[in-house]
C-alpha positions, 0 to 999 in steps of 0.5 A, spaced: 540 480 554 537 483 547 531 487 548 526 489 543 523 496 542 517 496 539 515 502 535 509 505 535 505 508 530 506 515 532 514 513 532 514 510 524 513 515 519 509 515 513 508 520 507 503 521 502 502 527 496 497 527 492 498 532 486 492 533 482 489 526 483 492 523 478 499 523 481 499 520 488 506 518 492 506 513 499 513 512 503 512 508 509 510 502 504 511 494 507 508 491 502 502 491 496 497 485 497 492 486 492 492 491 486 488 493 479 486 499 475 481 500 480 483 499 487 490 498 490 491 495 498 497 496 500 499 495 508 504 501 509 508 503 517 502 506 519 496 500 518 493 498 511 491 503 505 486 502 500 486 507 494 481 507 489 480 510 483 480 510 475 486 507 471 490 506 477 498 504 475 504 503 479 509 506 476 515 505 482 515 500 487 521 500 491 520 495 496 527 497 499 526 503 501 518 503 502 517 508 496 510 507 491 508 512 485 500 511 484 498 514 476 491 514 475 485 518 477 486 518 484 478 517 488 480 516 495 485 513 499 483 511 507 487 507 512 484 502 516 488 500 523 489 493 521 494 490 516 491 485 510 495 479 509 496 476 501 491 470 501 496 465 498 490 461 493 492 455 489 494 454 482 488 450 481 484 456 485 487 461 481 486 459 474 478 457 475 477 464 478 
């Protein structure tokens, strides 16, 4: 019989480092749900991130080990508790908007 160990948030790890607020690494990385050069929502080990700021870029994405560069100038980034699922809209929606 298999038993499943639930990890909490103080089990998980996530880091960030902000250089100069125009440079800012995230580990902990699950997925990016929505992005453009003023906001960027990732859900992260420890809850949902939203970064917000001017000309934001991702410059690596490396889904496999959870790692994220951000360029841009980097206004603010908060965590909320809960994780934001990708809305899967249409074609027709998608080309309307």
């Amino acid at each position: 019989m298999e038993v499943k160990k639930e990890l909490k948030i103080e089990d998980k790890k996530s880091i960030l480092m902000l250089e100069n607020r125009k440079k800012l690494t995230i580990n902990g990385v699950i997925e990016v749900v929505n992005f453009n050069e003023n906001q960027i929502l990732l859900n992260t080990d420890v809850g949902t991130m939203v970064v917000k700021g001017q000309q934001l870029k991702m410059n690596k994405l490396d889904v496999q080990n959870g790692d994220v560069i951000i360029t841009g100038k980097v206004d603010s980034f908060v965590y909320t508790s809960d994780k934001v699922r990708a809305k899967k809209d249409s074609i027709i929606s998608r080309l309307f908007r």
